[in-house]
N, CA, C and O atoms as a CHARMM CRD file, in Angstrom:
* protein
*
  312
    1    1 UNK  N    168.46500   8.12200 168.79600 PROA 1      0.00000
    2    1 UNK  CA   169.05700   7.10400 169.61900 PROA 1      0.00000
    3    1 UNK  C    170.38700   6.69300 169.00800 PROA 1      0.00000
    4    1 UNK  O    170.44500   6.01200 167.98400 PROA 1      0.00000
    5    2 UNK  N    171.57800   7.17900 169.74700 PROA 2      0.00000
    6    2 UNK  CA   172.54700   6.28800 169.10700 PROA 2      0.00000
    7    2 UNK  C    172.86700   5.06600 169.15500 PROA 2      0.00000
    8    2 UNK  O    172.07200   4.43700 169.85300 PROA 2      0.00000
    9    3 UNK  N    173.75100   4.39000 168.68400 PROA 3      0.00000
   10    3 UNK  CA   174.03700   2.90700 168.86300 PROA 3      0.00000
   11    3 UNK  C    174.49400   2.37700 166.98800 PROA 3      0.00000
   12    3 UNK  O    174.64400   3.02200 165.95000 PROA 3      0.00000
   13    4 UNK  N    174.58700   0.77600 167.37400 PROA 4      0.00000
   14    4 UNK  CA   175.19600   0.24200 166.74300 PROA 4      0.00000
   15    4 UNK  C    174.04800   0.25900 165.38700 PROA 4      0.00000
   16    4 UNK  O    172.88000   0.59300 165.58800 PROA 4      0.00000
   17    5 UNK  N    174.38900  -0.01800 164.43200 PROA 5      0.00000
   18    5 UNK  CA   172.59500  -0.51800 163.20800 PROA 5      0.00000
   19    5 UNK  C    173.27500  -1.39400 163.21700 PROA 5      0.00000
   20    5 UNK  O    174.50400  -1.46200 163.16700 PROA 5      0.00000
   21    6 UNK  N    171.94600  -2.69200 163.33200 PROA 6      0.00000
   22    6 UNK  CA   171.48600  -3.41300 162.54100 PROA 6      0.00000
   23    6 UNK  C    170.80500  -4.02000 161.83200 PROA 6      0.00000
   24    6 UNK  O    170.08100  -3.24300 161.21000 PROA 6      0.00000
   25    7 UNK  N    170.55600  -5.50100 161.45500 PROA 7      0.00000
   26    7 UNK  CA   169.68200  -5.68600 160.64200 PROA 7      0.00000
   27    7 UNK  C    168.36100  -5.99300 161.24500 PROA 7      0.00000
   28    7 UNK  O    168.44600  -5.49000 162.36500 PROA 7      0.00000
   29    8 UNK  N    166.90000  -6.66800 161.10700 PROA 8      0.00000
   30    8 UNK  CA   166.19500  -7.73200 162.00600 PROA 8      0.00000
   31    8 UNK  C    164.97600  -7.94900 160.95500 PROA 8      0.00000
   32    8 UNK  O    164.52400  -6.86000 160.60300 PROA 8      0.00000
   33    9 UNK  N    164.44900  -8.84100 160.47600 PROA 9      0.00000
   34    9 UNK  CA   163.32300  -9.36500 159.63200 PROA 9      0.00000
   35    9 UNK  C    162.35200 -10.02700 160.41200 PROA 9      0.00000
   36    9 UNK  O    162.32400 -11.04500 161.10300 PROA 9      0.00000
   37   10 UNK  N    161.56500  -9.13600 160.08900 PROA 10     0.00000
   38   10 UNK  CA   159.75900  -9.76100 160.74900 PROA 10     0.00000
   39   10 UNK  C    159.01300  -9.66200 159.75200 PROA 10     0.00000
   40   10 UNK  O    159.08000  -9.11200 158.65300 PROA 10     0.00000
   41   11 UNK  N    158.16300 -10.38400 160.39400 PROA 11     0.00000
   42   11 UNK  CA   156.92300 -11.04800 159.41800 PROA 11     0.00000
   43   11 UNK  C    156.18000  -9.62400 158.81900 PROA 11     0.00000
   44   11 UNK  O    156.77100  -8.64200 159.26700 PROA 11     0.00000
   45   12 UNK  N    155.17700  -9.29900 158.03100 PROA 12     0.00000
   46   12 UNK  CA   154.20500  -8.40500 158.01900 PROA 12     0.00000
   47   12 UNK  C    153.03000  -7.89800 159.14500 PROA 12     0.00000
   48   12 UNK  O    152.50200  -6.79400 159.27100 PROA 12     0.00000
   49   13 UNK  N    152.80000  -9.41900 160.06700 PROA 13     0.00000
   50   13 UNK  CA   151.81100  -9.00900 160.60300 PROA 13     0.00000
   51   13 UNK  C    152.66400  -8.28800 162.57700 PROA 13     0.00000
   52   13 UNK  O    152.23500  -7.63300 163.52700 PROA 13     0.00000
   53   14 UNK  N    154.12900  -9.04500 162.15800 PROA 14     0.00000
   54   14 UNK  CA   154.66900  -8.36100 163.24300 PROA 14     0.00000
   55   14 UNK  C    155.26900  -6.96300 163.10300 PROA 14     0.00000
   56   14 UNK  O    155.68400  -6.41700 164.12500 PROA 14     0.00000
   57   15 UNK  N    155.34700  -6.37800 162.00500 PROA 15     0.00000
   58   15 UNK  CA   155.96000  -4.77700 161.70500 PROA 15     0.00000
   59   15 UNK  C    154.66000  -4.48600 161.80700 PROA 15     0.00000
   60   15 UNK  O    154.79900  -3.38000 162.32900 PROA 15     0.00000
   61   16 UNK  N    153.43600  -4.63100 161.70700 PROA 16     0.00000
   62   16 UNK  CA   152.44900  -3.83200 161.80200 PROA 16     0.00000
   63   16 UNK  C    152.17600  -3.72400 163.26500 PROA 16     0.00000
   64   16 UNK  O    152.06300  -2.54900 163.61300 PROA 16     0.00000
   65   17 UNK  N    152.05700  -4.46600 164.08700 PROA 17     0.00000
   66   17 UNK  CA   152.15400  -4.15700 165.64000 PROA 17     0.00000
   67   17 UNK  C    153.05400  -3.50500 166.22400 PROA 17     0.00000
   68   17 UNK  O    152.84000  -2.57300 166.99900 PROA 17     0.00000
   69   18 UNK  N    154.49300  -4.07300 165.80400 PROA 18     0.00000
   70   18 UNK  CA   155.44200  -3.01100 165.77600 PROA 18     0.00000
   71   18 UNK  C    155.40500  -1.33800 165.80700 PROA 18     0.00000
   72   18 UNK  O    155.71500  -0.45300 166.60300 PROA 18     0.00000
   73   19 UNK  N    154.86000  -1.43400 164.51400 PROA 19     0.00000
   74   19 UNK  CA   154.41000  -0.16100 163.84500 PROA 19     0.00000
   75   19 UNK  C    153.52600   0.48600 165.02000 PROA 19     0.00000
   76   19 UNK  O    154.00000   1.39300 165.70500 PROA 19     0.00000
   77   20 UNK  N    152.14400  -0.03500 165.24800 PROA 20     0.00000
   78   20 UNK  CA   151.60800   0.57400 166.25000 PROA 20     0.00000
   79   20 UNK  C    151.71700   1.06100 167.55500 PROA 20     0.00000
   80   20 UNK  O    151.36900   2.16000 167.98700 PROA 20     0.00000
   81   21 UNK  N    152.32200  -0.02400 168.22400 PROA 21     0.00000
   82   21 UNK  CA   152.88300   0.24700 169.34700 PROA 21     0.00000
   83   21 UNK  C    153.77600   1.28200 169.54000 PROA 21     0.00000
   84   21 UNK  O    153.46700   2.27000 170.20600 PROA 21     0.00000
   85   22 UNK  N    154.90100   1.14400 168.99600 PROA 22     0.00000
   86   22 UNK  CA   155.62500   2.57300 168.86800 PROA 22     0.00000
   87   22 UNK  C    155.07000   3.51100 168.55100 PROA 22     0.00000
   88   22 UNK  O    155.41800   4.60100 169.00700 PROA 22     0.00000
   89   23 UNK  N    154.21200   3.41800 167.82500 PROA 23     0.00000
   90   23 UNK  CA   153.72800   5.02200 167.30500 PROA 23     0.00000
   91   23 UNK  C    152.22100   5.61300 168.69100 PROA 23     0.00000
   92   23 UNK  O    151.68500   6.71100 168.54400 PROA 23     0.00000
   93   24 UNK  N    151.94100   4.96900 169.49000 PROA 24     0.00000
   94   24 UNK  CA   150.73800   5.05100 170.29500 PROA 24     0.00000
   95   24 UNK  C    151.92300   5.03200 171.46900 PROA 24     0.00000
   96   24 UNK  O    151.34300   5.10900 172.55200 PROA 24     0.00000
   97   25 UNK  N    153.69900   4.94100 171.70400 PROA 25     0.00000
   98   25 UNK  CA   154.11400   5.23500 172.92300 PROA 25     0.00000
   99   25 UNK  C    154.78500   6.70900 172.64000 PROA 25     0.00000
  100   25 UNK  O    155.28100   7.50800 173.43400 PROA 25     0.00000
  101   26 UNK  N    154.58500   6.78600 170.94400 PROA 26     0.00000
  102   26 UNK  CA   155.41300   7.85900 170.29400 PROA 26     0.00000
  103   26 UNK  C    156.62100   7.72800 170.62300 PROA 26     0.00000
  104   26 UNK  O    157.05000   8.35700 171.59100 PROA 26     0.00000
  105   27 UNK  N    157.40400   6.91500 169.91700 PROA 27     0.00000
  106   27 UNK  CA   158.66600   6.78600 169.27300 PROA 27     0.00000
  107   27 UNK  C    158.46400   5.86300 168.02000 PROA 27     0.00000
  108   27 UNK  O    157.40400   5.31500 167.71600 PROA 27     0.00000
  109   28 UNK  N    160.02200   5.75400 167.13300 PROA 28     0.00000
  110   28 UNK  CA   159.86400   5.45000 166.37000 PROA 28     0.00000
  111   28 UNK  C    160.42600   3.52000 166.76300 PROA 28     0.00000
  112   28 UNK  O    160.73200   3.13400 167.89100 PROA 28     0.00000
  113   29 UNK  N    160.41900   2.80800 165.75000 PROA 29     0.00000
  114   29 UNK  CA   160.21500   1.04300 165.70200 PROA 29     0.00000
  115   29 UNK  C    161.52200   0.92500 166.40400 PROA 29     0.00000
  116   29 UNK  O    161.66300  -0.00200 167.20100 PROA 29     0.00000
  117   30 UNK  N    162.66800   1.91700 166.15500 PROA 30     0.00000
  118   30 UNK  CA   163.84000   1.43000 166.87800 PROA 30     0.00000
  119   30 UNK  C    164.23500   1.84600 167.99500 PROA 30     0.00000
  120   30 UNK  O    165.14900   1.23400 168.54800 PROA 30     0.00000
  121   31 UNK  N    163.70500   2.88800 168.55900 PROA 31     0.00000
  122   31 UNK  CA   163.46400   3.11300 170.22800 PROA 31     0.00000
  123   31 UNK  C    162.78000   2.18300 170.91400 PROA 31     0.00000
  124   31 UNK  O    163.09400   1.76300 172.02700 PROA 31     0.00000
  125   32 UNK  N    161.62400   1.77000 170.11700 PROA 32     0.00000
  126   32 UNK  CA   160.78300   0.66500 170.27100 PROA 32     0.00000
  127   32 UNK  C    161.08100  -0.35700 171.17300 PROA 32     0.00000
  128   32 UNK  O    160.76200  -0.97500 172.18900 PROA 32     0.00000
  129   33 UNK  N    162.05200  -0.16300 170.03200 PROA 33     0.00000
  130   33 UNK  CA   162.47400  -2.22300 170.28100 PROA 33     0.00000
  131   33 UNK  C    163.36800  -2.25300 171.39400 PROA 33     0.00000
  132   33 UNK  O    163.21000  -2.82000 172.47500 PROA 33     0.00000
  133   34 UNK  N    164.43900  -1.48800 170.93800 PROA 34     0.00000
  134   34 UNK  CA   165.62700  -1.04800 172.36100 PROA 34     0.00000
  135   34 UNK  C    164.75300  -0.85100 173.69200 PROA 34     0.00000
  136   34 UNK  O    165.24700  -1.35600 174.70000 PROA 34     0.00000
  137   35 UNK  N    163.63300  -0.24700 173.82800 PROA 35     0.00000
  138   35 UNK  CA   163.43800  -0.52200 175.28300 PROA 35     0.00000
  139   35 UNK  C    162.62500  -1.33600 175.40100 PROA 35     0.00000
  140   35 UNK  O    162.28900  -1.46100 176.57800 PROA 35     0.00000
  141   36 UNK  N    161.89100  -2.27600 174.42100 PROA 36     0.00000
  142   36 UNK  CA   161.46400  -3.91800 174.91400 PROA 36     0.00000
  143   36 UNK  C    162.44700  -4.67300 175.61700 PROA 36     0.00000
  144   36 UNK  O    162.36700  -5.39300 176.61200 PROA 36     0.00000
  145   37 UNK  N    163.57800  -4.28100 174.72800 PROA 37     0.00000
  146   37 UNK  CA   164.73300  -5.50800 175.00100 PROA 37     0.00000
  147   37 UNK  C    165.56700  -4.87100 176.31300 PROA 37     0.00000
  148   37 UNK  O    166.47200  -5.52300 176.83300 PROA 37     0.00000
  149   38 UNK  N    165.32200  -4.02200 176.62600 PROA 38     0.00000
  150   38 UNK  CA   166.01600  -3.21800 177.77500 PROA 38     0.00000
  151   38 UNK  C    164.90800  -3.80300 179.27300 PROA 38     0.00000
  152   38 UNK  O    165.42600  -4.06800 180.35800 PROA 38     0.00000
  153   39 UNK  N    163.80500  -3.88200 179.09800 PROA 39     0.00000
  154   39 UNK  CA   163.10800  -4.15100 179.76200 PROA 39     0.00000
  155   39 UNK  C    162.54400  -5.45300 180.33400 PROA 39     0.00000
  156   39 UNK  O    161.93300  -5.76800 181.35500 PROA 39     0.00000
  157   40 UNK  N    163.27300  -6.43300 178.61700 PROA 40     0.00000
  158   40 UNK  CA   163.06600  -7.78000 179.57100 PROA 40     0.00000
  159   40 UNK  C    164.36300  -8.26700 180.33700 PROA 40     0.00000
  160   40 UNK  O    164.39500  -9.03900 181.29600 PROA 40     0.00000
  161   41 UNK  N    165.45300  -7.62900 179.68500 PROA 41     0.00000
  162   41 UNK  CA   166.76400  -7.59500 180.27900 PROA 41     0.00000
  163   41 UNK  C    166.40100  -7.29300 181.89800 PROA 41     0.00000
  164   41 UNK  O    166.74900  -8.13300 182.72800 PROA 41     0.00000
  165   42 UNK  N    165.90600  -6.44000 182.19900 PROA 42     0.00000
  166   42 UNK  CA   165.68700  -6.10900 183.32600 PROA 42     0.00000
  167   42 UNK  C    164.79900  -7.59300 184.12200 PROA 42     0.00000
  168   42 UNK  O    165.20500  -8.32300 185.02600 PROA 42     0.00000
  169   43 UNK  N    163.74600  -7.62200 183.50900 PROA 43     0.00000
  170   43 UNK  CA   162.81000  -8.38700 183.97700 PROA 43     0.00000
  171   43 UNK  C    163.37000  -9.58500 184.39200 PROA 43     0.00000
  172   43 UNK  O    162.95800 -10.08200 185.44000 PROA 43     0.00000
  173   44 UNK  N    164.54400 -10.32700 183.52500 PROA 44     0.00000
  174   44 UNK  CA   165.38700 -12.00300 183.77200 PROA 44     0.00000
  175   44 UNK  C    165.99100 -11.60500 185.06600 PROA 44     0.00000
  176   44 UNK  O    165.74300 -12.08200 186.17300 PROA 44     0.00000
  177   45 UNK  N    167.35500 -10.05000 184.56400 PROA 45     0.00000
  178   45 UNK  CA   167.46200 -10.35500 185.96300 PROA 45     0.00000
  179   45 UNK  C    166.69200 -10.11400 187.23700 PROA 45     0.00000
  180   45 UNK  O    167.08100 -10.67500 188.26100 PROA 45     0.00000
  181   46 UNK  N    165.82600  -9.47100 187.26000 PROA 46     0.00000
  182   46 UNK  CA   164.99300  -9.26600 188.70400 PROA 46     0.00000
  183   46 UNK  C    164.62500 -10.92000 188.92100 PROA 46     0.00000
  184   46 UNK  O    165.18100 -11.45700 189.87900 PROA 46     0.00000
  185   47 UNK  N    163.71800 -11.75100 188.08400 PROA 47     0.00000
  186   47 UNK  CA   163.77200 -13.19800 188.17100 PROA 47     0.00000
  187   47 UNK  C    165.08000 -14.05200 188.70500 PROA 47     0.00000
  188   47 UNK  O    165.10100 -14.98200 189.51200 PROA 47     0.00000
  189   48 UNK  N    165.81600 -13.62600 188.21700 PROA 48     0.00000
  190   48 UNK  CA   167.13000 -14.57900 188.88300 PROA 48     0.00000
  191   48 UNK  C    167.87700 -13.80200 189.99000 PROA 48     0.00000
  192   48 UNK  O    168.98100 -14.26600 190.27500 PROA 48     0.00000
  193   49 UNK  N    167.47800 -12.71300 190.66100 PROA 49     0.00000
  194   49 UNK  CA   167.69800 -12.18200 191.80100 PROA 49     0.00000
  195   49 UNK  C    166.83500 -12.84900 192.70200 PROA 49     0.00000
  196   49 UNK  O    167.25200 -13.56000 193.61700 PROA 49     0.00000
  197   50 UNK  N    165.37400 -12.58900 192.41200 PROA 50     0.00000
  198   50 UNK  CA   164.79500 -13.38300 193.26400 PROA 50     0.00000
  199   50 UNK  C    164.65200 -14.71600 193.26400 PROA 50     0.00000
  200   50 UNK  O    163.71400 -14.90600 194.03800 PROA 50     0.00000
  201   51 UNK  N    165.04200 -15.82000 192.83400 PROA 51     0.00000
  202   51 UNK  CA   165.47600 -16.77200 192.59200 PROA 51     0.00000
  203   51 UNK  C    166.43300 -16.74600 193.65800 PROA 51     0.00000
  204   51 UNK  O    166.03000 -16.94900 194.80400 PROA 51     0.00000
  205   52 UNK  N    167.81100 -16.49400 193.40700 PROA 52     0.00000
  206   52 UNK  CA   169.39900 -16.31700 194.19200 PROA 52     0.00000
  207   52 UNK  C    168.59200 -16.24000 195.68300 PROA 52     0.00000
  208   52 UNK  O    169.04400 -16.90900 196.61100 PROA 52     0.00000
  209   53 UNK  N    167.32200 -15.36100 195.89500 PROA 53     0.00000
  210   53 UNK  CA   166.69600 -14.63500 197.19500 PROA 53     0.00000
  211   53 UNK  C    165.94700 -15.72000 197.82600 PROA 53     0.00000
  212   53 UNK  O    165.60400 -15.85200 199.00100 PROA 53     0.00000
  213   54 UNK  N    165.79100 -16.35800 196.96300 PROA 54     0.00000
  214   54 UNK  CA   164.86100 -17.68500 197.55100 PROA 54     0.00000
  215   54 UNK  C    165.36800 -18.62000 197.86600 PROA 54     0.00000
  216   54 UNK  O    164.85200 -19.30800 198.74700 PROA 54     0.00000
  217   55 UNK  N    166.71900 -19.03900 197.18700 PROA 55     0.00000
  218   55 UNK  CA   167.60600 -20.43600 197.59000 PROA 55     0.00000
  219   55 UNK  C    168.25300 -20.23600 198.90100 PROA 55     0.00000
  220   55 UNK  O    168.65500 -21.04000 199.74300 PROA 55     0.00000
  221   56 UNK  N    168.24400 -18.76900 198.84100 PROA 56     0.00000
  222   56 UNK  CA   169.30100 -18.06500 199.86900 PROA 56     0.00000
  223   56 UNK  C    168.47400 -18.04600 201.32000 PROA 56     0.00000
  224   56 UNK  O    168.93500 -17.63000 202.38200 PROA 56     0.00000
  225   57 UNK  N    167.08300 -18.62200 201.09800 PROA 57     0.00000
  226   57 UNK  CA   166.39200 -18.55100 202.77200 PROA 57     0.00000
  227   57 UNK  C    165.45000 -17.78400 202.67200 PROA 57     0.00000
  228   57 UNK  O    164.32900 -18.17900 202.99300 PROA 57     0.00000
  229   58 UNK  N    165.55800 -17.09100 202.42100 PROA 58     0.00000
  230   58 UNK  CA   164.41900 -15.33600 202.22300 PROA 58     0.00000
  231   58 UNK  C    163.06700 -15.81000 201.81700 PROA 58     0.00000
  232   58 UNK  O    162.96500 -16.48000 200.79000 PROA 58     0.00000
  233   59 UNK  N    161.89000 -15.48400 202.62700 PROA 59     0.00000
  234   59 UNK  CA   160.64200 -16.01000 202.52000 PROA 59     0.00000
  235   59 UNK  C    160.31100 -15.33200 201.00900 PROA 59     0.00000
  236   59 UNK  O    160.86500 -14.26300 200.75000 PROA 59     0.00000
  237   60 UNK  N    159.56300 -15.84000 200.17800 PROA 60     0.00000
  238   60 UNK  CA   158.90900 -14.83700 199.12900 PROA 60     0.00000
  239   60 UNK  C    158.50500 -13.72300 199.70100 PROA 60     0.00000
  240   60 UNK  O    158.74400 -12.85400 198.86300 PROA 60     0.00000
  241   61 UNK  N    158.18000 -13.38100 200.34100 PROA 61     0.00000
  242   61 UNK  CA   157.46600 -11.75100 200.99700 PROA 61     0.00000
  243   61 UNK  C    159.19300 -11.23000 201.20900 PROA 61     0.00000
  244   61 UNK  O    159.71500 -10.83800 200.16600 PROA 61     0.00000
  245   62 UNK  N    159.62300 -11.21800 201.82200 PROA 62     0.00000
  246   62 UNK  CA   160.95300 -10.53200 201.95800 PROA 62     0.00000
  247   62 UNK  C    161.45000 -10.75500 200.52900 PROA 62     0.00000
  248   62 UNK  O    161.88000  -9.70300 200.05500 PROA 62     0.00000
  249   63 UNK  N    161.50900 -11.56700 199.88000 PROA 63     0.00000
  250   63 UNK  CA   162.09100 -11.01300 198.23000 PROA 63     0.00000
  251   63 UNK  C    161.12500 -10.32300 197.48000 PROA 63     0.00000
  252   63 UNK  O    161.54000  -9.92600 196.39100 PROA 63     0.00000
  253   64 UNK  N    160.00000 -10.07700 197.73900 PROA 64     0.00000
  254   64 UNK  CA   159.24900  -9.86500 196.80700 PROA 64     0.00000
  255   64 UNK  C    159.32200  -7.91000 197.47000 PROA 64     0.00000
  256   64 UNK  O    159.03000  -6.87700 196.86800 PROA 64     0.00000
  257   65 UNK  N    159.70100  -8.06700 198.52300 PROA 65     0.00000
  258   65 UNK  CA   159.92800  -6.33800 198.91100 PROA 65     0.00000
  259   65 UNK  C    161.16700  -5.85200 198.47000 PROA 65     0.00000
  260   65 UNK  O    161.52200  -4.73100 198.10300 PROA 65     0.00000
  261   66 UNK  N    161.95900  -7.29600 198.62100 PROA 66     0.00000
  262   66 UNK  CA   163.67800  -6.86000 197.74600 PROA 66     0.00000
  263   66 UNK  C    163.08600  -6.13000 196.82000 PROA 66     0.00000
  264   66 UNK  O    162.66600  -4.98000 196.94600 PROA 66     0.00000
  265   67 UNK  N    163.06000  -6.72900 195.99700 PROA 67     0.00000
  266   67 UNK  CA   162.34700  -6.83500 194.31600 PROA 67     0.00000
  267   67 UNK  C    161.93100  -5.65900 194.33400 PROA 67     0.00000
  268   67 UNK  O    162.64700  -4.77000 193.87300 PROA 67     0.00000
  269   68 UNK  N    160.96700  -5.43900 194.74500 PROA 68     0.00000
  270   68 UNK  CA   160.12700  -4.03800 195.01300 PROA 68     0.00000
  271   68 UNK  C    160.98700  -2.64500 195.30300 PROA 68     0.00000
  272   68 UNK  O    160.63300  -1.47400 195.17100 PROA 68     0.00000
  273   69 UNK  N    162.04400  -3.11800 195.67700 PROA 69     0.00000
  274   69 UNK  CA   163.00200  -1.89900 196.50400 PROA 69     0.00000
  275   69 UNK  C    163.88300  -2.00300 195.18800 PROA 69     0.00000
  276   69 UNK  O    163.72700  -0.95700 194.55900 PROA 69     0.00000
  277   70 UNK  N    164.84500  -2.96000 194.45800 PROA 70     0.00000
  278   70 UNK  CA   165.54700  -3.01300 193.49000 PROA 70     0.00000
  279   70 UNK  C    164.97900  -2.09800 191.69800 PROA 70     0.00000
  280   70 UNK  O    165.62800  -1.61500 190.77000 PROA 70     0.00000
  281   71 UNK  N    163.02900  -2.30600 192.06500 PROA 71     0.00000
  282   71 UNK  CA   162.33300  -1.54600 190.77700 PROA 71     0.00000
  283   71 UNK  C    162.67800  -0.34000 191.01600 PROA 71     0.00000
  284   71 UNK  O    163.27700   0.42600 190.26100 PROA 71     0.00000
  285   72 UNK  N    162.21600  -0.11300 192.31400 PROA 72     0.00000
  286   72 UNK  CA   162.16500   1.21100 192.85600 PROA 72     0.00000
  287   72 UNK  C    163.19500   2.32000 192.65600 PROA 72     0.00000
  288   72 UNK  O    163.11000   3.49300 192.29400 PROA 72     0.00000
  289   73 UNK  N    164.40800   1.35700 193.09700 PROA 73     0.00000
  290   73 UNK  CA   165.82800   2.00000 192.52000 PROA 73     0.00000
  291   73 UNK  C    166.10600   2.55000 191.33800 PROA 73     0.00000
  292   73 UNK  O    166.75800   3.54400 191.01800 PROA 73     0.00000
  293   74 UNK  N    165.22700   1.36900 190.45800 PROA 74     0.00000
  294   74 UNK  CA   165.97400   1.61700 189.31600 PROA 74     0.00000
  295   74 UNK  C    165.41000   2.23100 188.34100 PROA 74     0.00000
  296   74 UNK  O    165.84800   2.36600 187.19800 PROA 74     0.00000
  297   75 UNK  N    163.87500   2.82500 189.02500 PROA 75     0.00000
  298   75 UNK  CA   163.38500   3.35300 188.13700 PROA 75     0.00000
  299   75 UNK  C    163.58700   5.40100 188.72900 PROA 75     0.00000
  300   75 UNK  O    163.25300   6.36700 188.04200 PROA 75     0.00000
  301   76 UNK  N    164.19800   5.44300 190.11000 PROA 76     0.00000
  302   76 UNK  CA   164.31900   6.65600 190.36600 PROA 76     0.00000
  303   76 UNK  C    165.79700   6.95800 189.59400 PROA 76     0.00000
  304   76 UNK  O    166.14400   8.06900 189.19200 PROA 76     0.00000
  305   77 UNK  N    166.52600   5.80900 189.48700 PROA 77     0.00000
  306   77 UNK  CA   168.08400   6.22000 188.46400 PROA 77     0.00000
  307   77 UNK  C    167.66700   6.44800 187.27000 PROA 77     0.00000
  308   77 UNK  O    168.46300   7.07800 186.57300 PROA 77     0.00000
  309   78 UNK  N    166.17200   5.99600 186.54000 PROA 78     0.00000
  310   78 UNK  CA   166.37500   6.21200 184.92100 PROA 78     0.00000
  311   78 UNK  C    166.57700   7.51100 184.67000 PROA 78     0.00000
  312   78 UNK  O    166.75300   7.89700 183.51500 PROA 78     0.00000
């Protein structure tokens, strides 16, 4: 994975979950983490889309198919 290094300090009992998790999705702690953080990135904004979708008039069922159509997208671009 390229990118920037840096630093990050966790506890013991959080590198050991760490540890596992990555190794049971098979990658290593810093692919890991990059697509936790890639994924809640995703997750806020889908929340504040549908949010914007809701102030904007749009019943929850019509945002919640937005939503549905916006995953959809973005998981046929990965």
């Amino acid at each position: 994975m390229a990118g920037r290094k840096t630093s990050v300090s966790f506890d013991e009992e959080t590198l050991e979950i760490l540890a596992r998790r990555a190794e049971e999705d098979g990658l290593d702690r810093s692919a890991y983490l990059a697509r936790l953080v890639r994924r809640d990135d995703h997750r806020r904004r889908l929340a504040a889309d549908s949010a914007t979708l809701n102030a904007a008039g749009h019943t929850p069922d019509r945002a919640s198919a937005v939503t549905a159509a916006l995953i959809a997208q973005r998981r046929t671009a990965s």
